[in-house]
N, C-alpha and C positions, 0 to 999 in steps of 0.2 A: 332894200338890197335885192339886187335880181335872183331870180327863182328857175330851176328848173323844172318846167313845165312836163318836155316827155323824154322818151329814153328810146333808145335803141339799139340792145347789144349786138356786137358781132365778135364772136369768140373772146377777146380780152379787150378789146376795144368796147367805149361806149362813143353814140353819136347822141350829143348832148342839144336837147331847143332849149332856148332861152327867153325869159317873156321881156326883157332889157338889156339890150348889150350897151355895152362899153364904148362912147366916141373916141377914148384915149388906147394909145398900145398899148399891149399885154402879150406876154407870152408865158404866162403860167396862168393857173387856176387855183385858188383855194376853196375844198368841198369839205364841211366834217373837220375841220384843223386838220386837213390831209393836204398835199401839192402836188399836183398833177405837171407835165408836161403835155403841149398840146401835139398832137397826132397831124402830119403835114397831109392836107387835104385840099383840094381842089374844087370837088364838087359832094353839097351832103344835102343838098334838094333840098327840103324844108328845115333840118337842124343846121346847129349855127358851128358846133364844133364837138372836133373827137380827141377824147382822153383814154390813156390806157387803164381801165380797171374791172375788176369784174363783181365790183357793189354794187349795189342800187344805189342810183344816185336821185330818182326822178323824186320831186316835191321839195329836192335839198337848194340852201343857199347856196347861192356861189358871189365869188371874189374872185375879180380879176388883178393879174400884180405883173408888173415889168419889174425883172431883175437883168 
């Protein structure tokens, strides 16, 4: 299962690296049996993607889901 590698808060947002993304759509995350929606982003230099939360999420699995 892919892994969050590192983290990077800004306010209630996280910018999330990832060490495997996903070649299929997805437009949610599952972190912790928690669902996130993803943060519309354009550029985030080295992380892959931003969700709104203000846990730590870094070392946690993730699951990608298309609803």
């Amino acid at each position: 299962m892919p892994k969050i590698i590192d983290e990077l808060k800004l306010d209630e947002c996280s910018l999330l690296k990832i060490d495997k993304m996903p070649n299929s759509p997805y437009n949610k995350v599952v972190i912790d049996d928690d669902e996130y929606n993803l943060v519309p982003s354009y550029d985030l230099g080295e992380y892959n993607i931003a969700v709104n939360s203000r846990k730590t999420l870094k070392n946690k699995d993730i699951g990608f889901i298309r609803q």
